[in-house]
C-alpha atoms as a printed R data frame, in Angstrom:
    type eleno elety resid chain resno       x        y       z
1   ATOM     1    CA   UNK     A     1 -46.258 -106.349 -34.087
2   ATOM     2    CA   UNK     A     2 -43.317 -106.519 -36.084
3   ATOM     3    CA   UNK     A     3 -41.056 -106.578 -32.978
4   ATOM     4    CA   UNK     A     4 -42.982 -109.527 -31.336
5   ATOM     5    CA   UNK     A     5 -42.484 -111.075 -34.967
6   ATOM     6    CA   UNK     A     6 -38.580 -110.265 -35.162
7   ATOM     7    CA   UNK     A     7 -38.422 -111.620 -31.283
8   ATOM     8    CA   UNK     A     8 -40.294 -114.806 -32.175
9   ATOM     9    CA   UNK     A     9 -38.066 -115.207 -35.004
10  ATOM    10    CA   UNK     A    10 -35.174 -114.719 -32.794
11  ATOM    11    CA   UNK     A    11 -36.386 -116.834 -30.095
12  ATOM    12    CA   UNK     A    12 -36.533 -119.959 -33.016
13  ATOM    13    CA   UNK     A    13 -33.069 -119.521 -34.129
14  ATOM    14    CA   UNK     A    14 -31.773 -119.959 -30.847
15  ATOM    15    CA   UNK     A    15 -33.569 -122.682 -30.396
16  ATOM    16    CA   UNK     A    16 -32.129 -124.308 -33.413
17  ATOM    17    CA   UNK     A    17 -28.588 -123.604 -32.401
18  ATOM    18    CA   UNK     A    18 -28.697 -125.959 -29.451
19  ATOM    19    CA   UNK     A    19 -31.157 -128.745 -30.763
20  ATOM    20    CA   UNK     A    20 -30.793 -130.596 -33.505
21  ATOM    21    CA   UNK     A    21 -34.977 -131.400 -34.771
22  ATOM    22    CA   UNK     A    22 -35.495 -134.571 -33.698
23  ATOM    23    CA   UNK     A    23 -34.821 -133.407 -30.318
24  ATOM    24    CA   UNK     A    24 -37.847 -130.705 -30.198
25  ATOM    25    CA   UNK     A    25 -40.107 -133.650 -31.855
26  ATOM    26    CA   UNK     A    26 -39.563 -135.306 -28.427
27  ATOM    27    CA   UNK     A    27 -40.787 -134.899 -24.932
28  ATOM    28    CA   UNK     A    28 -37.300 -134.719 -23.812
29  ATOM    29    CA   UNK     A    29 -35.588 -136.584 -20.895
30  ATOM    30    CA   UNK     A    30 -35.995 -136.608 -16.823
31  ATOM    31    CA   UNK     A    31 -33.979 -137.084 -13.781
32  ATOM    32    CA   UNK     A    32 -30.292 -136.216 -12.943
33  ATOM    33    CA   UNK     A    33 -28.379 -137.564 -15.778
34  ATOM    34    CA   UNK     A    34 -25.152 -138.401 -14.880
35  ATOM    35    CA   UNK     A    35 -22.185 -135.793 -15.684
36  ATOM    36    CA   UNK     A    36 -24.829 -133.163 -15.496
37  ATOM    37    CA   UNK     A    37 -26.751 -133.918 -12.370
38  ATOM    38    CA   UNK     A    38 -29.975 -132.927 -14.426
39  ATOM    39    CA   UNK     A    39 -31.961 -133.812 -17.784
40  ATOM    40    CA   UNK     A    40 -29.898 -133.070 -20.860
41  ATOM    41    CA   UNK     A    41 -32.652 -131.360 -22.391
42  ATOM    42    CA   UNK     A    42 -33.009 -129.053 -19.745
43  ATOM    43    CA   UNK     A    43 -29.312 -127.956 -19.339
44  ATOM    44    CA   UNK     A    44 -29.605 -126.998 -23.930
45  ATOM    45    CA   UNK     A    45 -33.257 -125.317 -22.784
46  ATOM    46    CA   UNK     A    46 -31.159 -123.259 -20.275
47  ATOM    47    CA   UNK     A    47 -28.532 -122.375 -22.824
48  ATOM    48    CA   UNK     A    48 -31.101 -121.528 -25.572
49  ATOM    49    CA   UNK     A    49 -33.150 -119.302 -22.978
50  ATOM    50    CA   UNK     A    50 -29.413 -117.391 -21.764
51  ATOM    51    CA   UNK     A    51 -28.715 -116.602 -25.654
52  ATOM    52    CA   UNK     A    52 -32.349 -115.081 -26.171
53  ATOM    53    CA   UNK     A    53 -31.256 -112.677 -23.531
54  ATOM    54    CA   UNK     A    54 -27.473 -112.162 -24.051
55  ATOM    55    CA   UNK     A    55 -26.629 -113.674 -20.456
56  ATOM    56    CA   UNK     A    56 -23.898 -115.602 -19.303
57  ATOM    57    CA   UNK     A    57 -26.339 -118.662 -18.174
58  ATOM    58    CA   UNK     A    58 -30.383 -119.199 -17.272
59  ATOM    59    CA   UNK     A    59 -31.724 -121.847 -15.129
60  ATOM    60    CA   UNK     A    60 -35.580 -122.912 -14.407
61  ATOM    61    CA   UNK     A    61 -36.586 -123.695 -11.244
62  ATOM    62    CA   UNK     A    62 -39.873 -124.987  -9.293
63  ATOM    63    CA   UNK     A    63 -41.982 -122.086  -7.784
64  ATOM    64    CA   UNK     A    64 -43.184 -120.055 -10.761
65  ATOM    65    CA   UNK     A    65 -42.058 -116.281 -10.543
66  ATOM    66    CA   UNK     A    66 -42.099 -116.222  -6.711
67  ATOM    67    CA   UNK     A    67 -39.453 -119.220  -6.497
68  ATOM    68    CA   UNK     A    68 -37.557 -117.413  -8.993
69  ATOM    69    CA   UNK     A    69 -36.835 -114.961  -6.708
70  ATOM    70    CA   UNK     A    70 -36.413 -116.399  -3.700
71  ATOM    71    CA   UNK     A    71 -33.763 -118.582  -4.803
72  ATOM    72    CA   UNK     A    72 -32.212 -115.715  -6.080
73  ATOM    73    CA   UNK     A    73 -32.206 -113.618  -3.302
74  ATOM    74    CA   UNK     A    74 -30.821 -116.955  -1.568
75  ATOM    75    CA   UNK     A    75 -28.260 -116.959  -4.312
76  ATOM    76    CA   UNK     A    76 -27.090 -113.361  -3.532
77  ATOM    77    CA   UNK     A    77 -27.656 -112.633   0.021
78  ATOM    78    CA   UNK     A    78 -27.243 -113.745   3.625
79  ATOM    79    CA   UNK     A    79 -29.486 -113.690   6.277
80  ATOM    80    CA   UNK     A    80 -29.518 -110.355   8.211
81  ATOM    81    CA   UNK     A    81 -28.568 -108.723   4.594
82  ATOM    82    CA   UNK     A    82 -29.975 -104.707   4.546
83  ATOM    83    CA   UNK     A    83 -31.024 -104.831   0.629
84  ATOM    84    CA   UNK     A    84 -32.378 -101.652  -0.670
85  ATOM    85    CA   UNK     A    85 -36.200 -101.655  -2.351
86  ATOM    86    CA   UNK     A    86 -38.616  -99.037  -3.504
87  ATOM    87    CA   UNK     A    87 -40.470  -96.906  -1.407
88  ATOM    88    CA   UNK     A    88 -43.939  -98.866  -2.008
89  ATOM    89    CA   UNK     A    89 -45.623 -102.014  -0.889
90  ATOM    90    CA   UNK     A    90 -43.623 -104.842  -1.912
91  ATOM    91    CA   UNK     A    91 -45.337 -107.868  -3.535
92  ATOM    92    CA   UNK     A    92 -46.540 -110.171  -1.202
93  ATOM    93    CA   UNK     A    93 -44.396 -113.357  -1.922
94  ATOM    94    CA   UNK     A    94 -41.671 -110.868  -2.513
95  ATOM    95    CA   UNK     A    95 -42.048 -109.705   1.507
96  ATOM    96    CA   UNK     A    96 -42.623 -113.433   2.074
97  ATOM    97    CA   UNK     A    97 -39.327 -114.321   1.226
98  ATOM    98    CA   UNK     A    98 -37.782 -111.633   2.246
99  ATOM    99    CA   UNK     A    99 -39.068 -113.049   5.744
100 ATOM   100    CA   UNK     A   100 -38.239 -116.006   4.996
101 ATOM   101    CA   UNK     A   101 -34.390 -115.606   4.363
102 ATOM   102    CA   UNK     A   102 -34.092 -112.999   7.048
103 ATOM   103    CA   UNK     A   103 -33.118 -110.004   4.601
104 ATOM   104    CA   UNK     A   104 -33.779 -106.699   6.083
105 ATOM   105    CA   UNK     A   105 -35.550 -103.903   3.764
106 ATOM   106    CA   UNK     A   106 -33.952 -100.149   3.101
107 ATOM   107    CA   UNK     A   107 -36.570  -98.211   1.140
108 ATOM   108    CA   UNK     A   108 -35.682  -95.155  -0.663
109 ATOM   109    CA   UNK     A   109 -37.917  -93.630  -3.548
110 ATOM   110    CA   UNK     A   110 -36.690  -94.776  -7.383
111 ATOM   111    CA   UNK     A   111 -38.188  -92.237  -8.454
112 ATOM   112    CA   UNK     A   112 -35.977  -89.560  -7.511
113 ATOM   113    CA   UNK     A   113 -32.353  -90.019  -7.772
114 ATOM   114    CA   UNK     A   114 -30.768  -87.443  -5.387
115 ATOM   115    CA   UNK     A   115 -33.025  -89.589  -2.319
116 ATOM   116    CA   UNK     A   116 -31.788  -92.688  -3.984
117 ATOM   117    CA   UNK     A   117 -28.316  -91.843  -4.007
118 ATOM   118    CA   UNK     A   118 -28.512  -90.356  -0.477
119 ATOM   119    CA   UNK     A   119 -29.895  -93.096   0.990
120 ATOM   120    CA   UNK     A   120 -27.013  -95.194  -0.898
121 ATOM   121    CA   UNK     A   121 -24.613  -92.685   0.714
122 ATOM   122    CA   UNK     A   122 -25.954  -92.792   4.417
123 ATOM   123    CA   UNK     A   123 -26.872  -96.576   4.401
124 ATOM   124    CA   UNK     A   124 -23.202  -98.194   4.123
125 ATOM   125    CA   UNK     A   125 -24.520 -101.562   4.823
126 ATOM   126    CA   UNK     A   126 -26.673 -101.999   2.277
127 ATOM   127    CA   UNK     A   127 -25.525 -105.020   0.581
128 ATOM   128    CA   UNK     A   128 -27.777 -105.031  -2.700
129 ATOM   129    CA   UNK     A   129 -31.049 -104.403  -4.472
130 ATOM   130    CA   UNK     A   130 -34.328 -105.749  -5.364
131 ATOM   131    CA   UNK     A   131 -36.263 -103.739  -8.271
132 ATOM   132    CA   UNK     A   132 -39.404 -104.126  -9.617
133 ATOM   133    CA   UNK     A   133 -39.799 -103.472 -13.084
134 ATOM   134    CA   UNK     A   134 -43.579 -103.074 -13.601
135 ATOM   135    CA   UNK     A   135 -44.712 -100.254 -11.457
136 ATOM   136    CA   UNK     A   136 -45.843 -100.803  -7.658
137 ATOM   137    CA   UNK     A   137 -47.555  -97.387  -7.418
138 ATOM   138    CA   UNK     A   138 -49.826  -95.442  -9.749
139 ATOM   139    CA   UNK     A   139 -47.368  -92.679  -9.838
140 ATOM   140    CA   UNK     A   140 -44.204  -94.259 -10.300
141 ATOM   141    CA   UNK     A   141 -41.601  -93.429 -13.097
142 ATOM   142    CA   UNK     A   142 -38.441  -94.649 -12.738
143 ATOM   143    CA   UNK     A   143 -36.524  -96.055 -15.708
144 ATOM   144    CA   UNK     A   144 -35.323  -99.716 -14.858
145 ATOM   145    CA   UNK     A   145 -31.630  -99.009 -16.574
146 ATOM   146    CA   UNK     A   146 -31.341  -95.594 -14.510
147 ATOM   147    CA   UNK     A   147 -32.106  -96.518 -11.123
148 ATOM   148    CA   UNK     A   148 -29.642  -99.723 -11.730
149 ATOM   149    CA   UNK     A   149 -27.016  -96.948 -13.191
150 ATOM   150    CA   UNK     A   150 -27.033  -95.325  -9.858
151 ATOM   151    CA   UNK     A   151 -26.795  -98.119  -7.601
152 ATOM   152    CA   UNK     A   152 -23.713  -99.771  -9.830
153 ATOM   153    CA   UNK     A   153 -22.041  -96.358  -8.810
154 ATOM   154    CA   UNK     A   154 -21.756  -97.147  -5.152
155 ATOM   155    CA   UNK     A   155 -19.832 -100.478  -5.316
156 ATOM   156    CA   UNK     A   156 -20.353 -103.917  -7.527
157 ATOM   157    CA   UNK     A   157 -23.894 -103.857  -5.568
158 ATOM   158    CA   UNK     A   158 -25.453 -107.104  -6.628
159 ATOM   159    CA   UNK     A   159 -29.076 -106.339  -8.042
160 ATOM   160    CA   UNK     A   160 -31.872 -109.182  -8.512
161 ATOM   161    CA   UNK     A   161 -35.048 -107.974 -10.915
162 ATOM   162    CA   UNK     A   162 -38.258 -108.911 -10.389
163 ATOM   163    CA   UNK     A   163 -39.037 -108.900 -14.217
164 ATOM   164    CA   UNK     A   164 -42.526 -110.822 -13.712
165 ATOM   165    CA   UNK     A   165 -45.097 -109.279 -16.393
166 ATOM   166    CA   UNK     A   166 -42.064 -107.411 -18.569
167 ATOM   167    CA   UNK     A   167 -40.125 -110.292 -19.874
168 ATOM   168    CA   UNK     A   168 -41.174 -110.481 -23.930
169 ATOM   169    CA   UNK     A   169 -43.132 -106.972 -23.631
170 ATOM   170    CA   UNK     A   170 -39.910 -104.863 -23.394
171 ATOM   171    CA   UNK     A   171 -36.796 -104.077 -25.101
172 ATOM   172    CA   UNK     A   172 -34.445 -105.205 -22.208
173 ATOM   173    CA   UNK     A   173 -34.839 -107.111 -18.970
174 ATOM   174    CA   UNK     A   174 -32.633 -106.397 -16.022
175 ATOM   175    CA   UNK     A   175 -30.037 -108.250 -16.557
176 ATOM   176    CA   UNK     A   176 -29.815 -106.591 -20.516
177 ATOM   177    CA   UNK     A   177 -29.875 -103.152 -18.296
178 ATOM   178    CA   UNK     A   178 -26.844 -104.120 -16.077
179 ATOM   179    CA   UNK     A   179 -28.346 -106.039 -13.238
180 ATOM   180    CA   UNK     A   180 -27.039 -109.171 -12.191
181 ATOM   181    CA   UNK     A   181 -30.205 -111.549 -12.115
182 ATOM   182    CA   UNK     A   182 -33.778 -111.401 -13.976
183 ATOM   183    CA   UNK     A   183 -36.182 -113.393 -12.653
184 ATOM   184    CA   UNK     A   184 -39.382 -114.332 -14.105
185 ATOM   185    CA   UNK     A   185 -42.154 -116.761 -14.454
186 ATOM   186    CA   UNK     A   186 -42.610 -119.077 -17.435
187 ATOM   187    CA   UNK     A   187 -46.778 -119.626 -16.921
188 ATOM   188    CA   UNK     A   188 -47.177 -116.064 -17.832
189 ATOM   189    CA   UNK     A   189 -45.296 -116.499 -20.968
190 ATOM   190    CA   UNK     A   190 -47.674 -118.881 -22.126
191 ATOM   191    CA   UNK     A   191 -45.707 -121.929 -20.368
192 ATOM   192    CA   UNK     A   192 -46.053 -124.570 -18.166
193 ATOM   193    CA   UNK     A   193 -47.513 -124.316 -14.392
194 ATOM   194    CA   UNK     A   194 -44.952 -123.396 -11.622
195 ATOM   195    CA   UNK     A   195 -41.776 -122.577 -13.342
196 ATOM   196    CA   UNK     A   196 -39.527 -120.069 -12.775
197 ATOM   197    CA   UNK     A   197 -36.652 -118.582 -14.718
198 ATOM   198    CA   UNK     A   198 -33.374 -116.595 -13.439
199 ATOM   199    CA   UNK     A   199 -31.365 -115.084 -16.436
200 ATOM   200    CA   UNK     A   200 -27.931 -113.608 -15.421
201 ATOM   201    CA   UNK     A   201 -24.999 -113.706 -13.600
202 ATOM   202    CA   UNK     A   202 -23.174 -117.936 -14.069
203 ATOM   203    CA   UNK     A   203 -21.790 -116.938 -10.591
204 ATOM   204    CA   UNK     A   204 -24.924 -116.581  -8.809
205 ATOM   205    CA   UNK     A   205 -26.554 -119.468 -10.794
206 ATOM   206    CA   UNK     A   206 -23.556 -122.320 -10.123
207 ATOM   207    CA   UNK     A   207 -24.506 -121.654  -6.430
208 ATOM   208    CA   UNK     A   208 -28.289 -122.392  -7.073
209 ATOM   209    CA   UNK     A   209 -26.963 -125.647  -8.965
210 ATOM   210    CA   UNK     A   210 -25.277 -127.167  -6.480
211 ATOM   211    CA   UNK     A   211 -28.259 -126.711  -4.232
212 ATOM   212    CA   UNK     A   212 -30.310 -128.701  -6.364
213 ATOM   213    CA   UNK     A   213 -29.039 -131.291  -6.482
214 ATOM   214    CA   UNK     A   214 -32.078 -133.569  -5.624
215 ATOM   215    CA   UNK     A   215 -34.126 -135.280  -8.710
216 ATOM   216    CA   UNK     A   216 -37.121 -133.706  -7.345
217 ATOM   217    CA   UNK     A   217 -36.056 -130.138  -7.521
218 ATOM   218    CA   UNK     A   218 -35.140 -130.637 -11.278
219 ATOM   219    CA   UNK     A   219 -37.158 -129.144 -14.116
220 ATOM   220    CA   UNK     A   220 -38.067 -132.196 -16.532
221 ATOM   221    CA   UNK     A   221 -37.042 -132.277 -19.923
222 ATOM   222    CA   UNK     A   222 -40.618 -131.716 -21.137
223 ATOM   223    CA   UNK     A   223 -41.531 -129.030 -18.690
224 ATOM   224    CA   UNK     A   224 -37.963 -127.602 -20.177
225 ATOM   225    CA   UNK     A   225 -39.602 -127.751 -24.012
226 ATOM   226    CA   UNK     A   226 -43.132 -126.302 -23.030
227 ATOM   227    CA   UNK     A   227 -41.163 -123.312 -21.702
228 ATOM   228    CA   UNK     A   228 -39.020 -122.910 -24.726
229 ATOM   229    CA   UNK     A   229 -42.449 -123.429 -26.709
230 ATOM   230    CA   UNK     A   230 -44.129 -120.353 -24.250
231 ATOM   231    CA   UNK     A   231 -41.488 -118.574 -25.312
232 ATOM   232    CA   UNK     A   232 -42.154 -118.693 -28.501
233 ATOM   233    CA   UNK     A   233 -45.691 -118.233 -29.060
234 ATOM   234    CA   UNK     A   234 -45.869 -115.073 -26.196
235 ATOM   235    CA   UNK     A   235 -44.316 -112.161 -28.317
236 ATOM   236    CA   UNK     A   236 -46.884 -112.013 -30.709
237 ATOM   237    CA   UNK     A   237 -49.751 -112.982 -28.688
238 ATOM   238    CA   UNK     A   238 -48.614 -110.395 -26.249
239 ATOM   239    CA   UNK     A   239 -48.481 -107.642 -28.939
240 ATOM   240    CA   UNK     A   240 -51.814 -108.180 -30.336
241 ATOM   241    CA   UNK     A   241 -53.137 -108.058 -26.195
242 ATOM   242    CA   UNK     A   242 -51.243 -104.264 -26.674
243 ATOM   243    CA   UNK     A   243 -52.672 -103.384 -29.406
244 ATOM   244    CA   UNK     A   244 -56.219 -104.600 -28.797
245 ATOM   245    CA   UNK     A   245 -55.680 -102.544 -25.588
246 ATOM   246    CA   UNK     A   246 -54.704  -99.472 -26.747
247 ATOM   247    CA   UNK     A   247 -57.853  -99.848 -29.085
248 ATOM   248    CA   UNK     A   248 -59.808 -100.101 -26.252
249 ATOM   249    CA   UNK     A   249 -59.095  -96.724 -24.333
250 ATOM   250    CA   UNK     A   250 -59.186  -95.027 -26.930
251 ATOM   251    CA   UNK     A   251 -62.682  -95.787 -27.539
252 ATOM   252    CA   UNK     A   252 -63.383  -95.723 -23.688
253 ATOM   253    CA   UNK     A   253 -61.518  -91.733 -24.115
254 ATOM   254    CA   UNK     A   254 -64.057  -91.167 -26.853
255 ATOM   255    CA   UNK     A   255 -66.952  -91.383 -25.292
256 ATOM   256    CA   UNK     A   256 -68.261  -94.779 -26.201
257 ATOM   257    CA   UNK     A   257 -69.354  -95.063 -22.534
258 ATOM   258    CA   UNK     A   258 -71.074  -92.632 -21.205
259 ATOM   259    CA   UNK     A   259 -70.340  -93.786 -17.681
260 ATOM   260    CA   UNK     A   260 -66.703  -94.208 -17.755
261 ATOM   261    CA   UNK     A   261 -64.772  -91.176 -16.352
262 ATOM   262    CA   UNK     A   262 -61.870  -92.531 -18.141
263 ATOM   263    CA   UNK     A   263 -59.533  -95.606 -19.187
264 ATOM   264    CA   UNK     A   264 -55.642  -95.484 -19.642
265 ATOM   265    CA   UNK     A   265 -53.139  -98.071 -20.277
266 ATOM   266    CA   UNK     A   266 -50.806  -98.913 -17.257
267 ATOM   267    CA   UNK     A   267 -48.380 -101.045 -15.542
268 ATOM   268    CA   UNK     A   268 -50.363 -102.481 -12.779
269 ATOM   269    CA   UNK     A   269 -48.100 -105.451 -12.485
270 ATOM   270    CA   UNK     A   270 -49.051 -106.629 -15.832
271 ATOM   271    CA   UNK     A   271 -50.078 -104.028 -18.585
272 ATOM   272    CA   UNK     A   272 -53.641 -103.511 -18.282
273 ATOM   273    CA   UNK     A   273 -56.963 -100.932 -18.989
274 ATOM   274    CA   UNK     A   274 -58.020  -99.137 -15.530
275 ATOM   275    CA   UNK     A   275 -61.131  -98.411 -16.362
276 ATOM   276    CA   UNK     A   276 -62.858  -95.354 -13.608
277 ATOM   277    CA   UNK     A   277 -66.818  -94.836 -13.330
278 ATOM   278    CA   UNK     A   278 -67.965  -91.978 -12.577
279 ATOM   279    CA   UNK     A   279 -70.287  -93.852  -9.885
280 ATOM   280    CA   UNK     A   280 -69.070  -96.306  -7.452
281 ATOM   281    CA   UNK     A   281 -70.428  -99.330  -9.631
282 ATOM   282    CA   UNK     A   282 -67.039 -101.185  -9.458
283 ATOM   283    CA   UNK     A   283 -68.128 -103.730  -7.729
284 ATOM   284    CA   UNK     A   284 -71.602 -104.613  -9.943
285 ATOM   285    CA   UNK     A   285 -69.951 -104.158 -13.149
286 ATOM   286    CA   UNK     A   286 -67.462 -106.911 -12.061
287 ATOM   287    CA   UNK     A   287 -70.167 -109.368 -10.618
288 ATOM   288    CA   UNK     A   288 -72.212 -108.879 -14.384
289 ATOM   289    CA   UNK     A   289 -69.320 -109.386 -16.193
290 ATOM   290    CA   UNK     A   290 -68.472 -112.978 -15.073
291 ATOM   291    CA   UNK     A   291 -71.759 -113.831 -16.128
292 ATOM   292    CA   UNK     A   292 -71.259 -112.878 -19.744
293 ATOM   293    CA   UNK     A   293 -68.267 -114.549 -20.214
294 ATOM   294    CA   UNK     A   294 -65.194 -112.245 -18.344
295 ATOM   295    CA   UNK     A   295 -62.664 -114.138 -16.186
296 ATOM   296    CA   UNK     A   296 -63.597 -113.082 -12.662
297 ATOM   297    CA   UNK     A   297 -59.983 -113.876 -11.479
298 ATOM   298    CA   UNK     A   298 -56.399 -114.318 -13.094
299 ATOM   299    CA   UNK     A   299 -54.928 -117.622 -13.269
300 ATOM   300    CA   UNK     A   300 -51.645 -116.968 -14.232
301 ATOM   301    CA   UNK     A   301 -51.942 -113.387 -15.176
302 ATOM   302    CA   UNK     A   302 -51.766 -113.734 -19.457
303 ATOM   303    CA   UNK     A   303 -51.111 -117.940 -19.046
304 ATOM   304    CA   UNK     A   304 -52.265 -120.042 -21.448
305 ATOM   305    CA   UNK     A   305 -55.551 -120.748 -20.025
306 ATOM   306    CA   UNK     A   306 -56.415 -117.280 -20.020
307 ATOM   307    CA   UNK     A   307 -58.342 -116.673 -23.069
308 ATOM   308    CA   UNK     A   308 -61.572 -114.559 -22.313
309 ATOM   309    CA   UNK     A   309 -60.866 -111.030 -21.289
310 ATOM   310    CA   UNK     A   310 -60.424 -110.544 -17.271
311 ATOM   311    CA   UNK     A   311 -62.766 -108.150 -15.688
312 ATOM   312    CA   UNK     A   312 -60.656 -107.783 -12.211
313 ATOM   313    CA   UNK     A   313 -60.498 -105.984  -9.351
314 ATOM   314    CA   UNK     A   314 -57.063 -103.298  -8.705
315 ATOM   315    CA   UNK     A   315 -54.136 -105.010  -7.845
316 ATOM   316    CA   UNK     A   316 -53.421 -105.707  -4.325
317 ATOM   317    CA   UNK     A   317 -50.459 -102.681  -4.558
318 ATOM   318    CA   UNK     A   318 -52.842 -100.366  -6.160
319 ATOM   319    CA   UNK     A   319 -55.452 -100.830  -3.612
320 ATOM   320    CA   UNK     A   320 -53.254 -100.132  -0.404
321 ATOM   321    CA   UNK     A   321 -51.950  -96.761  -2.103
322 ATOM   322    CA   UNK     A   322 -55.439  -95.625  -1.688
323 ATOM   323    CA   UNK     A   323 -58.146  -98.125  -0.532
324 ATOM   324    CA   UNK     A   324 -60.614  -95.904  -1.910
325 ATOM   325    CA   UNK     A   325 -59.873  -96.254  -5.903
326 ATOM   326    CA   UNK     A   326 -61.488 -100.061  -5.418
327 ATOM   327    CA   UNK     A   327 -65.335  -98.636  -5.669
328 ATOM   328    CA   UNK     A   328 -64.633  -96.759  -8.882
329 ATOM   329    CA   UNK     A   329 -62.035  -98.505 -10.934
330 ATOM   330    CA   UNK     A   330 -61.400 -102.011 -12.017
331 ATOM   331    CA   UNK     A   331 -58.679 -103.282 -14.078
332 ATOM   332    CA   UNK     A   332 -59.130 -104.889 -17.448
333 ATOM   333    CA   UNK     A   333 -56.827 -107.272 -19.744
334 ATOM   334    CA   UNK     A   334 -57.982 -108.149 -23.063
335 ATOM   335    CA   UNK     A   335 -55.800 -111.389 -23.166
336 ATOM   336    CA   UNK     A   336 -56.737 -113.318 -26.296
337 ATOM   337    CA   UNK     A   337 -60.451 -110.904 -26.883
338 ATOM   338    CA   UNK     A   338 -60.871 -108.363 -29.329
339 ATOM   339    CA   UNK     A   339 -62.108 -104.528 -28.311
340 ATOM   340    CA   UNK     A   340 -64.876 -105.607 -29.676
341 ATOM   341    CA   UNK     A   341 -65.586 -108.230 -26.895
342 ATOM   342    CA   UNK     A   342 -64.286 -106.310 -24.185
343 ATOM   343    CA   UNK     A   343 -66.212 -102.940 -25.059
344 ATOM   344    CA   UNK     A   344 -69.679 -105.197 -25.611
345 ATOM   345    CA   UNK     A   345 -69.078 -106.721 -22.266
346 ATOM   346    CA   UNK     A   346 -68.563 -103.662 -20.408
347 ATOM   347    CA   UNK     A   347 -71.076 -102.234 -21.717
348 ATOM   348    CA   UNK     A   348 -73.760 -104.702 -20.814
349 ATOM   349    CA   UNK     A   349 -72.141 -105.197 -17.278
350 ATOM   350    CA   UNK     A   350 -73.278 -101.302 -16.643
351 ATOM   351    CA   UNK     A   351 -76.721 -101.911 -18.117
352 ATOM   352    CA   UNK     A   352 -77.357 -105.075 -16.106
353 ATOM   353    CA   UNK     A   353 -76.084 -103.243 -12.546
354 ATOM   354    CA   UNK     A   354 -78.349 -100.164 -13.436
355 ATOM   355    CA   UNK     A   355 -81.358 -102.266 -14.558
356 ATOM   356    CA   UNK     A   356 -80.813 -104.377 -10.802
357 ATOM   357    CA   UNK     A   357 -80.644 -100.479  -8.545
């Protein structure tokens, strides 16, 4: 908590070193002002949002997350590009526009280093890398500032992040660990719907500027302030979502429920509780749930309309590592709930599917 409140804090004076007040008492200005071929208070919200994160520049861009990092794959690649990933099902709007652009995958297995430099060794056309920096697999362990250590020592590789559901939760982002772009999305930062943000390298971002140069394309001065504003209010709401989950396995490990097999914290994409039965009940404890007040689906993953805890079921990645896991385990994020909410609803979710058999 009193990191989130030290990052807030920080967040706010950077804020105040590119706007004078009146400005933020405003809903800021649109279109492709002349000079800068976008709205004024977009191009200071892109300065304020490169100083958070000690970068050389930021820029937002339409497309949430996902456009994030399709325009910066388009920023760093060319079509036909071999660009190395991790051994593990790749998000699906990730493989989208890696489809799209025509970039060809290498896979080798972050989470051992001799594979991952021998792959780097044998594969001489590899041209860069895409890392995710939540986990794709149950099992994986690779530290984000390692793996980009080892591909830096084969050549100035370029090396996009994928840092949806770790920007604001963790000390650095890619691009503070030595990669050349971080891209994220603002909506799960507690910002506005659909868009995106690349922190990073200026010479990778100039590109993506002159490529947007339509008035449609630009990010409106008061889409701009609602993502500085996000930014602002996510540390410490994302802290006490931490917090409130740790609380909660440790209760789950203690017993409180006699028919969980056990709860841990983990990266599923975003950090959540995976809660396993020790029945397959997975899918009746999600269907009672809804109906006492759990989000049956993300909208954002931690945006701002997500207040109620969300009773979901295993990410997408999760469930083709073993297909199996779905009948036993669900996934759990307190979002703006207390344990005490969370551990109530669970509890009569169980009760209702048992009283229904």
């Amino acid at each position: 908590m009193e990191e989130a409140a030290r990052l807030q804090f920080w967040i706010v004076d950077c804020i105040t070193r590119e706007f004078q007040g009146h400005e933020l008492l405003s809903r800021g200005d649109l279109g492709v002002v002349l000079g800068a071929n976008q709205p004024l208070t977009t191009q200071k919200a892109e300065l304020v949002i490169a100083r958070i994160f000690g970068a050389e520049d930021s820029m937002l861009v339409r497309g949430a997350g996902s456009g994030a990092i399709r325009f910066g794959l388009h920023g760093m690649f060319a079509p036909g590009d071999q660009v190395l990933v991790h051994k593990a099902p790749v998000y699906t709007t990730t493989e989208a526009s890696f489809h799209m652009l025509g970039l060809r995958k290498v896979e080798a297995d972050f989470n051992r280093p001799l594979e991952l430099r021998r792959v780097l060794e044998e594969q001489k056309e590899i041209k860069g890398a895409v890392i995710q920096h939540t986990r794709q697999l149950p099992g994986d362990s690779y530290e984000l500032s390692r793996v980009i250590e080892i591909i830096k020592e084969f050549g100035d590789l370029p090396i996009l992040v994928d840092d949806n559901y770790a920007a604001l939760k963790v000390p650095h982002i890619g691009s503070q660990c030595g990669a050349d772009l971080s891209c994220f999305s603002s909506f799960k930062l507690l910002g506005p719907e659909g868009i995106g943000i690349l922190v990073g390298k200026k010479r990778y971002l100039d590109l993506l500027r002159k490529e947007h140069y339509s008035g449609g394309m630009q990010t409106q001065g008061h889409e701009a302030l609602d993502v500085l504003r996000g930014l602002v209010y996510a540390p410490m709401a994302l802290a006490v979502e931490a917090k409130e989950s740790e609380e909660c396995v440790r209760r789950l490990t203690a017993g409180e429920i006699p028919e969980v097999k056990e709860a841990f914290l983990a990266n599923a994409q975003s950090k959540v509780i995976l809660v396993e039965f020790r029945e397959e009940i997975a899918r009746t404890v999600l269907q009672e749930a809804q109906k006492l007040g759990a989000a049956p689906y993300p909208v954002g993953c931690e945006s701002k309309y997500e207040i109620v805890p969300l009773f979901y079921r295993l990410s997408g990645t999760f469930r083709k590592a073993d297909p199996l896991l779905e009948r036993r385990m669900i996934r759990i994020n307190p979002l703006r709930a207390g344990s005490d909410t969370v551990i109530r609803i669970l509890k009569e979710s169980i009760e209702r599917g048992n009283a229904c058999l």
